[in-house]
C-alpha positions as a LaTeX table, in Angstrom:
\begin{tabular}{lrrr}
\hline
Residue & $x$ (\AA) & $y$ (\AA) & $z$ (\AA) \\
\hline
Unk1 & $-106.45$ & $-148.29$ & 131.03 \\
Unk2 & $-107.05$ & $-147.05$ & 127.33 \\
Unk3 & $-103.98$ & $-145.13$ & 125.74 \\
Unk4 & $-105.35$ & $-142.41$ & 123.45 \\
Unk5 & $-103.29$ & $-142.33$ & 120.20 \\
Unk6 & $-100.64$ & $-139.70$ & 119.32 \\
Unk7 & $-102.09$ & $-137.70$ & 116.27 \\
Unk8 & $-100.60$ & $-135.78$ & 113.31 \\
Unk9 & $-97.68$ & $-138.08$ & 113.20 \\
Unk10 & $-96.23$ & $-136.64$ & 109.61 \\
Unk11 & $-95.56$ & $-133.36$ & 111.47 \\
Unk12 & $-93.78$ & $-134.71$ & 115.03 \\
Unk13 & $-90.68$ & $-136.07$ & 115.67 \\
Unk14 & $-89.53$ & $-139.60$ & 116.27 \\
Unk15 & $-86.76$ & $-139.75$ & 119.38 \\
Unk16 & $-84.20$ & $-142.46$ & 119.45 \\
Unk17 & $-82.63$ & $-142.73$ & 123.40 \\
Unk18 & $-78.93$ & $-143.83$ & 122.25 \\
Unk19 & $-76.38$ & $-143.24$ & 119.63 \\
Unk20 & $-74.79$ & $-146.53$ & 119.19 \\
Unk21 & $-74.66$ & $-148.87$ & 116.30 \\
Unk22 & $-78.46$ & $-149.33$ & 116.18 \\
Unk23 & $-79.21$ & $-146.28$ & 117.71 \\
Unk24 & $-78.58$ & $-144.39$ & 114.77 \\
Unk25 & $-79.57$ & $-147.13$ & 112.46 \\
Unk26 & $-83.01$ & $-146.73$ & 114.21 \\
Unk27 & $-82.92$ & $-142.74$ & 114.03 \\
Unk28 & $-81.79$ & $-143.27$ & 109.82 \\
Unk29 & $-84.94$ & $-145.02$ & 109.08 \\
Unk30 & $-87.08$ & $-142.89$ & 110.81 \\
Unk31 & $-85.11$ & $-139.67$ & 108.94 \\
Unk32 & $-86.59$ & $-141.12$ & 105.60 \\
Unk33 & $-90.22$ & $-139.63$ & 105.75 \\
Unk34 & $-89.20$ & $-136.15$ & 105.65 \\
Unk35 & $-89.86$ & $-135.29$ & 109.13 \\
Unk36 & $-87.27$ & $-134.81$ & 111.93 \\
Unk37 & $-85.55$ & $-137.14$ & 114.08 \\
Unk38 & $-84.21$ & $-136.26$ & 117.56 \\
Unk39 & $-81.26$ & $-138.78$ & 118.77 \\
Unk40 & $-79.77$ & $-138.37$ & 122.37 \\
Unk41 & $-76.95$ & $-139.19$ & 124.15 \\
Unk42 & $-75.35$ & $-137.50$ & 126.77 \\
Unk43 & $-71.46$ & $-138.88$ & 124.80 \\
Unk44 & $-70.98$ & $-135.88$ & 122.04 \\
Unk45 & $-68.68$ & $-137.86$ & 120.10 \\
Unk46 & $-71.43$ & $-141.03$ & 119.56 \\
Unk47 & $-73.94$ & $-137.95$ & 119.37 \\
Unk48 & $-71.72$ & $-136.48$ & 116.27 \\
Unk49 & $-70.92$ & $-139.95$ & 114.73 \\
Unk50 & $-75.15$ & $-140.82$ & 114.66 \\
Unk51 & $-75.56$ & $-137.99$ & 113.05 \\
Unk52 & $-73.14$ & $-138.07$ & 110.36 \\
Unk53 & $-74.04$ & $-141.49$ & 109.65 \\
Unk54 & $-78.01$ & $-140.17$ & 109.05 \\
Unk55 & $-77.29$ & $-137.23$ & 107.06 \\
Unk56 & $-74.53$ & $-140.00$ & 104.75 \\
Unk57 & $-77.10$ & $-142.69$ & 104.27 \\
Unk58 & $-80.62$ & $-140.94$ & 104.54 \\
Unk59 & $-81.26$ & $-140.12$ & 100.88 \\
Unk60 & $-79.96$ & $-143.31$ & 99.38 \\
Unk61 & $-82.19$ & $-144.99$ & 101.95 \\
Unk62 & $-85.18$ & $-142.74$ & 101.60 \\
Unk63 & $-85.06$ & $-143.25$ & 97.41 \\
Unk64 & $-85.43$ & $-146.93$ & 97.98 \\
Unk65 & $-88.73$ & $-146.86$ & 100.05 \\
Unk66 & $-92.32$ & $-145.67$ & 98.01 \\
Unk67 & $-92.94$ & $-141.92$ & 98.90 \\
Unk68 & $-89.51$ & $-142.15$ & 100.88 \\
Unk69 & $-88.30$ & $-138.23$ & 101.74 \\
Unk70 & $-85.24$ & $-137.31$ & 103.37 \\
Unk71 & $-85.60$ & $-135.94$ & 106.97 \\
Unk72 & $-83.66$ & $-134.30$ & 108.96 \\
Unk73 & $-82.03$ & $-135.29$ & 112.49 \\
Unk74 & $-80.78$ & $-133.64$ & 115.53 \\
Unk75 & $-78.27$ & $-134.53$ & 118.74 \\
Unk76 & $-78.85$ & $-133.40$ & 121.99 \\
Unk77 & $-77.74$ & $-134.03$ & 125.77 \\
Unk78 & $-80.84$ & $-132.79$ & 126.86 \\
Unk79 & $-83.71$ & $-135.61$ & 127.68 \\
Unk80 & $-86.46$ & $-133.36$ & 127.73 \\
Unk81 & $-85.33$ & $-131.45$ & 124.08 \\
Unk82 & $-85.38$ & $-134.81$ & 122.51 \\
Unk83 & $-88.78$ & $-136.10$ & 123.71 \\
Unk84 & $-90.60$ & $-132.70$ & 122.78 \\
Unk85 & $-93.56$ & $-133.57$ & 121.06 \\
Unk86 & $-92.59$ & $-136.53$ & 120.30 \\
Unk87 & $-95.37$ & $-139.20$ & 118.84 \\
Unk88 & $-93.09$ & $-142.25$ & 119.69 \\
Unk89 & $-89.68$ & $-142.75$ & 121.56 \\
Unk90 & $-87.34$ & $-145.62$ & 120.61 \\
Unk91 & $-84.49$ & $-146.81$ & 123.34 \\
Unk92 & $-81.61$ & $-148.20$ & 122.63 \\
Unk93 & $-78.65$ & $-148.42$ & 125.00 \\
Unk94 & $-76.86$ & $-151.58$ & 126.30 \\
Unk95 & $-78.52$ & $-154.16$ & 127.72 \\
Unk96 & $-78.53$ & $-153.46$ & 131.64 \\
Unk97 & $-81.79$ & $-154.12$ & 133.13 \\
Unk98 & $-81.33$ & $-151.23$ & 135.84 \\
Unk99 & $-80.69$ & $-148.42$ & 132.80 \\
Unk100 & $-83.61$ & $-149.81$ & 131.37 \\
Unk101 & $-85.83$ & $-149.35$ & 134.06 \\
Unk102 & $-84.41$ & $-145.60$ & 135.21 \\
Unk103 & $-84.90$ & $-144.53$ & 131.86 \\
Unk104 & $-88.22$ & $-145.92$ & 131.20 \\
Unk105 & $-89.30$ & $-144.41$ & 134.20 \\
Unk106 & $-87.89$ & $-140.85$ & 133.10 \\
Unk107 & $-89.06$ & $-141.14$ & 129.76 \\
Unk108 & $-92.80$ & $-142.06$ & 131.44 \\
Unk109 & $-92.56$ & $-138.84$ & 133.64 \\
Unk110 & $-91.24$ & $-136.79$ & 130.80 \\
Unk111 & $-92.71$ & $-137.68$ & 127.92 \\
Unk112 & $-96.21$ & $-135.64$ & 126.20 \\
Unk113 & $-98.98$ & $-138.16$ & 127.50 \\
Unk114 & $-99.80$ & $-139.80$ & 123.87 \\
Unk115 & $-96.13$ & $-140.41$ & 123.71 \\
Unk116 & $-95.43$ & $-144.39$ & 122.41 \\
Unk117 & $-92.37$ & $-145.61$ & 124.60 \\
Unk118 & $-90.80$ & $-148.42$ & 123.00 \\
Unk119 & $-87.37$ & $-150.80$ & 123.56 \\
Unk120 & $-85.14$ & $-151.95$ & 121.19 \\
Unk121 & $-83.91$ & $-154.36$ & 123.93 \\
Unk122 & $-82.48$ & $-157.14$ & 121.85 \\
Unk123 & $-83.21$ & $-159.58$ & 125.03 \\
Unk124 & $-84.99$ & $-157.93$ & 127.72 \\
Unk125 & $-89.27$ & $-157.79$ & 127.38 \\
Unk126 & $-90.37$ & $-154.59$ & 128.65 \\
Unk127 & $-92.35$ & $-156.28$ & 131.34 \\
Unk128 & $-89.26$ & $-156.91$ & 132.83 \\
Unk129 & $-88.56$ & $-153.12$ & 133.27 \\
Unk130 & $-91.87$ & $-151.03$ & 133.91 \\
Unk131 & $-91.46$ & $-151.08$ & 137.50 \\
Unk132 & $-91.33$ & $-147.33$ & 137.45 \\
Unk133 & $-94.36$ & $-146.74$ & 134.94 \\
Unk134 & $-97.35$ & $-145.24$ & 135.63 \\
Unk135 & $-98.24$ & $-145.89$ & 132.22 \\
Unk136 & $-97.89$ & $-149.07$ & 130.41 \\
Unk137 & $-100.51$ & $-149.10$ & 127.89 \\
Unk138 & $-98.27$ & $-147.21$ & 126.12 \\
Unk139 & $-94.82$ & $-149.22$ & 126.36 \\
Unk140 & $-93.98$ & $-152.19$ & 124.29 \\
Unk141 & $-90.88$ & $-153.56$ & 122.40 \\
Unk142 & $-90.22$ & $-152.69$ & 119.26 \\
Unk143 & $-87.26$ & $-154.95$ & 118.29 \\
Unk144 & $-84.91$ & $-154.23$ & 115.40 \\
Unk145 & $-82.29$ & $-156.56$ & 113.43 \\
Unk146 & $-79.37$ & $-154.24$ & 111.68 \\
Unk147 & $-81.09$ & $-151.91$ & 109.05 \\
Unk148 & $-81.50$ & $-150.64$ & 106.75 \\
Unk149 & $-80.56$ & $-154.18$ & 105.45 \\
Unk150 & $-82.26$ & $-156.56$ & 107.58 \\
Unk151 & $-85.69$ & $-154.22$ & 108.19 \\
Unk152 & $-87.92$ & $-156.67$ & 109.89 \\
Unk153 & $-89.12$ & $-155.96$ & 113.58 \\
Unk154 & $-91.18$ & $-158.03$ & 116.06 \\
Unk155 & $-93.73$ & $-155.96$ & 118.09 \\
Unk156 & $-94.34$ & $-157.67$ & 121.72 \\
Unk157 & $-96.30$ & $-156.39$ & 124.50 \\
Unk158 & $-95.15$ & $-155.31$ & 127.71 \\
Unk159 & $-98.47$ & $-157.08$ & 128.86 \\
Unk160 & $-100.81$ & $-154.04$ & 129.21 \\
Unk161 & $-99.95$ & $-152.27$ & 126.14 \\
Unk162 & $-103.27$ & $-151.01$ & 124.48 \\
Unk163 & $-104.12$ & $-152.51$ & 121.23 \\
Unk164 & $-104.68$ & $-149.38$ & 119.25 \\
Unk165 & $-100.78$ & $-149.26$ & 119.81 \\
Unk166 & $-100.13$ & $-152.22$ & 117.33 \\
Unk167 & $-102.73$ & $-151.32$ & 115.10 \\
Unk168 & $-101.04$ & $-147.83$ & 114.48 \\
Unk169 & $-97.80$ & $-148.98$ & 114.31 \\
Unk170 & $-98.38$ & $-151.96$ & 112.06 \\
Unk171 & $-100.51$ & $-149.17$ & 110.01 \\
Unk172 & $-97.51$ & $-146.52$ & 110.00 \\
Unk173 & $-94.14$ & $-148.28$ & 110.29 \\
Unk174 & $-93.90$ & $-149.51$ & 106.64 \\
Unk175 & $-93.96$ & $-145.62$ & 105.57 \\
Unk176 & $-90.62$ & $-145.89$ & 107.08 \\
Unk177 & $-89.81$ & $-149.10$ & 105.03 \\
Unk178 & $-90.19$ & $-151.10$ & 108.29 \\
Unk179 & $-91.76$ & $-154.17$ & 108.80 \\
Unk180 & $-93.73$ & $-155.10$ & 111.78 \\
Unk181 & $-94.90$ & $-158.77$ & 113.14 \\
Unk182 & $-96.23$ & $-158.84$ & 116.53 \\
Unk183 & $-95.16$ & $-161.45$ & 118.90 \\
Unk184 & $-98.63$ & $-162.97$ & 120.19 \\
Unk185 & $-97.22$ & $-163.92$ & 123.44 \\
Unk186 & $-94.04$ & $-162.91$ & 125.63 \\
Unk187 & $-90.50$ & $-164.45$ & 124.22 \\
Unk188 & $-86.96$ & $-164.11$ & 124.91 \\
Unk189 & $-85.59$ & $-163.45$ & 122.08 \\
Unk190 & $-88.83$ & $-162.46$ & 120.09 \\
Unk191 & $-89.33$ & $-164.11$ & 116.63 \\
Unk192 & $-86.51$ & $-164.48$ & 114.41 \\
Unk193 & $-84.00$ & $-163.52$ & 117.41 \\
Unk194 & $-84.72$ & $-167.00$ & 118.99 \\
Unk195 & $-84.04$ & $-169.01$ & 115.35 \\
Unk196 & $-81.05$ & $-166.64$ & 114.94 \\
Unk197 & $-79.69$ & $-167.03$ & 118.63 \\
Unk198 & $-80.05$ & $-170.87$ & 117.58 \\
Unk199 & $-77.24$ & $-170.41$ & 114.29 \\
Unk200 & $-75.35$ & $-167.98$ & 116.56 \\
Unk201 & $-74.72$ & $-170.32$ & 119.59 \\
Unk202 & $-74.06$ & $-173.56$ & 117.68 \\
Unk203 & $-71.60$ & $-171.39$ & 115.22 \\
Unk204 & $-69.73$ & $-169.76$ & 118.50 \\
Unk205 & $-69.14$ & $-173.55$ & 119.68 \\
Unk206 & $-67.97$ & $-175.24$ & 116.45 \\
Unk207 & $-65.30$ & $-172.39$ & 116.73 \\
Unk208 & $-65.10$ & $-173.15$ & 121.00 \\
Unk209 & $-64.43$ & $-176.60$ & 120.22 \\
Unk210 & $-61.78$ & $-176.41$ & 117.46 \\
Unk211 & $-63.72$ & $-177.81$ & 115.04 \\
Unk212 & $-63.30$ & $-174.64$ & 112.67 \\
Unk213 & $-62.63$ & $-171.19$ & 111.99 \\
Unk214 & $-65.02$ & $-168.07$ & 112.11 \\
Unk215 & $-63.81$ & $-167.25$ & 108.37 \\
Unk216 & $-64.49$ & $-170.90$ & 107.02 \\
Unk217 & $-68.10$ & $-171.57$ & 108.82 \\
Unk218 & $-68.71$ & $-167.94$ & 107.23 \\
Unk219 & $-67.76$ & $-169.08$ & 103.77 \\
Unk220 & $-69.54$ & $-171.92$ & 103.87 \\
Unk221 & $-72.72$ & $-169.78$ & 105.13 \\
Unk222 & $-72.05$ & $-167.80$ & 102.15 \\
Unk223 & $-72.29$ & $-170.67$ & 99.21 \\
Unk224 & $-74.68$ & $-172.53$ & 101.02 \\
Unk225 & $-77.34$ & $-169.83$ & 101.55 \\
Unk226 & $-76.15$ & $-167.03$ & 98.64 \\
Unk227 & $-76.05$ & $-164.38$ & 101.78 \\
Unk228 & $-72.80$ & $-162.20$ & 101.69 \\
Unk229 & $-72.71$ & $-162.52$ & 105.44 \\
Unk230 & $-71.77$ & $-165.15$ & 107.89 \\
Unk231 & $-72.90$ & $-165.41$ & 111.23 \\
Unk232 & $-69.36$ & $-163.82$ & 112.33 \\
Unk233 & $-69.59$ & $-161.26$ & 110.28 \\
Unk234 & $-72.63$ & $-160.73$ & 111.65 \\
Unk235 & $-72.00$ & $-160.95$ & 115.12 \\
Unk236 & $-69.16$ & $-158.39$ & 114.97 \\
Unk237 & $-71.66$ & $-155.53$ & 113.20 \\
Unk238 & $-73.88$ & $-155.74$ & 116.49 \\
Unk239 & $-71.05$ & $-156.00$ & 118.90 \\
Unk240 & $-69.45$ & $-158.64$ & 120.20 \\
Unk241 & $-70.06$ & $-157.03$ & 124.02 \\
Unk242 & $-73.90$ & $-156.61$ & 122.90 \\
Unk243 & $-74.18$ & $-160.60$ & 121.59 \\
Unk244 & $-72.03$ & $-161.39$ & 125.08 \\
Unk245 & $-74.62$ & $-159.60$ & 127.32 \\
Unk246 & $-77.44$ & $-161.13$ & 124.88 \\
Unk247 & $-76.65$ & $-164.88$ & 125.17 \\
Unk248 & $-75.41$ & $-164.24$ & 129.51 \\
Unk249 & $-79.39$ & $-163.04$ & 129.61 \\
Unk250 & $-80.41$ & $-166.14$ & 127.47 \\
Unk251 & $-78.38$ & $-168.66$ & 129.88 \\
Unk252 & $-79.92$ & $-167.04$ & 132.79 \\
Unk253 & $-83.18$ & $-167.77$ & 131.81 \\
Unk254 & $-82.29$ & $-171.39$ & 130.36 \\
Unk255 & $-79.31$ & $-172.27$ & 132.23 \\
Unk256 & $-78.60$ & $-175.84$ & 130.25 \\
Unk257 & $-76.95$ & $-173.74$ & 127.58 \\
Unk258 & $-73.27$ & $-174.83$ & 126.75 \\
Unk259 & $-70.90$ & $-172.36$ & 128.29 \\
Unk260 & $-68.30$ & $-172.37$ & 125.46 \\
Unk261 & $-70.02$ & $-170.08$ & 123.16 \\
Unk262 & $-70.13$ & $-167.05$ & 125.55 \\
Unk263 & $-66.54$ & $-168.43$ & 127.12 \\
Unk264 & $-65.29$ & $-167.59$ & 123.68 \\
Unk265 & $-66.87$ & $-164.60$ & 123.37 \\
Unk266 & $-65.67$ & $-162.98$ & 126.20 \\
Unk267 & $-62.22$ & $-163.41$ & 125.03 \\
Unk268 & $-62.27$ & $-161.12$ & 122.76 \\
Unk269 & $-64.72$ & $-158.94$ & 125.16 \\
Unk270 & $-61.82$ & $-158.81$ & 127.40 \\
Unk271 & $-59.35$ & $-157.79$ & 124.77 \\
Unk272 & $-61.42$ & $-155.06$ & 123.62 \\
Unk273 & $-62.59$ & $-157.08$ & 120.58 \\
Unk274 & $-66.14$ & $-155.58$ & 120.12 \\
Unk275 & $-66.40$ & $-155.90$ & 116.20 \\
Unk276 & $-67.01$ & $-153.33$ & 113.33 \\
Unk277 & $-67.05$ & $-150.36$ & 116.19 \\
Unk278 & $-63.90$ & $-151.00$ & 117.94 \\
Unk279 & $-62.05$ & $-151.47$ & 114.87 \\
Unk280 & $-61.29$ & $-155.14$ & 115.76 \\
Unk281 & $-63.34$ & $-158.23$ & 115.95 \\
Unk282 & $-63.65$ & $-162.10$ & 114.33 \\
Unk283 & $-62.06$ & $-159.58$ & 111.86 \\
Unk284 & $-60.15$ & $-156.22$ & 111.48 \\
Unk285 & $-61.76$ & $-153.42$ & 110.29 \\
Unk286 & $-60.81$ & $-150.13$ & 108.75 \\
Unk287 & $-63.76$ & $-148.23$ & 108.18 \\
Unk288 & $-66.32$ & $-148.55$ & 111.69 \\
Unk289 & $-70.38$ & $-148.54$ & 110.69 \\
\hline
\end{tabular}
């Protein structure tokens, strides 16, 4: 079934569905072409910190990007405030297939009818959760990293989504100083996420194994590749329960993985240990993104 297009983009709002640390990492990109972003979450406190980390970063972000203009964004409870006239609707909350699929479904019944639904799932194709869809031509994934530093996404079907849906977005993300690459076929894991997942695993189990330390493979990641962070570092700014729940998905799928990588993680999953946002990860943190 053909999708038509949303229209007059410049003048509608972008929603992001979740407030947590790429949530509103999503919503400040979007924020940078003037126009308003709506973020929900039905938690007022992860509501409040989203926005305050928008409105902090937006015009720094927004100078660095050609024609870049700082928008505005908004927090609301209410589904149906934050999807009105909307021209495309991000998700990002944990990774729990059966979330993914009630709110997909919502968003399909709520949302105006040239709406683009999109995923950040960071493991999870939205095949897997259009069960309740009547419209799927318009859902797809659009998977971030951790900007505004790392601004690449991968575009992937949900396996009806209507081509005019890639062609606008590949047309109108890079106003927003994102970069899109379509996946040409269904992954776990995407594009870079599978090279990444790669370095992530075999890092976790030189740890799991004794071999070494998170702090010395990150130093050597740092004077071997000139990047300021390691792949600890990096795992703790995305959440150590979100990189858990990431590589238990993977091992479903391909269940030859080594369990010591997740066995470590889960340590410090059970200790409360979630990274930047808990205050506490590979490292201690004062300041939370």
């Amino acid at each position: 079934m053909a999708f038509t297009l949303p229209t007059d983009i410049k003048n509608r709002p972008v929603a992001v569905i979740g407030a947590g640390t790429l949530g509103r990492r999503i919503a400040l990109m979007f924020a940078t072409r003037g126009g308003l972003v709506r973020i929900f979450d039905k938690s007022h406190e992860a509501g409040e910190a989203a926005r305050a980390y928008v409105e902090e970063h937006v015009a720094e972000v927004a100078a660095g990007i050609d024609g870049g203009e700082p928008g505005r964004v908004a927090v609301t409870d209410d589904m149906a405030e934050a999807l009105l006239d909307a021209w495309l609707v991000v998700e990002a909350v944990p990774e729990r297939l059966d979330l993914k699929k009630d709110i997909f479904g919502e968003l399909d019944r709520a949302a105006s009818p040239d709406t683009i639904l999109a995923s950040n799932s960071s493991s999870y194709a939205t095949s897997e959760f259009i069960d309740q869809v009547r419209h799927p031509e318009r859902v797809l994934n659009i998977h971030f990293y951790m900007p505004p530093r790392q601004n690449a996404v991968d575009l992937m079907s949900d396996g009806h989504t209507d081509s005019g849906v890639f062609d606008l977005l590949t047309r109108e993300l890079p106003f927003y100083g994102v970069y899109p690459f379509v996946a040409h076929k269904e992954s776990t894991g995407f594009i870079f996420n599978r090279v990444w997942a790669a370095i992530k695993r075999e890092a976790l189990a030189v740890v799991a194994e004794g071999v070494s330390t998170p702090e010395d493979v990150d130093e050597m990641w740092r004077i071997n590749t000139g990047l300021a962070a390691g792949p600890f570092r990096m795992m703790d700014q995305v959440g150590l329960d979100v990189v858990l729940d990431i590589e238990n998905h993977y091992a479903q799928e391909r269940p030859w993985l080594p369990e010591g990588p997740r066995e470590l993680l889960k340590t410090y999953v059970d200790a409360g240990h979630l990274g930047v946002k808990s205050g506490q990860g590979f490292y201690p943190y004062d300041d939370r993104a």
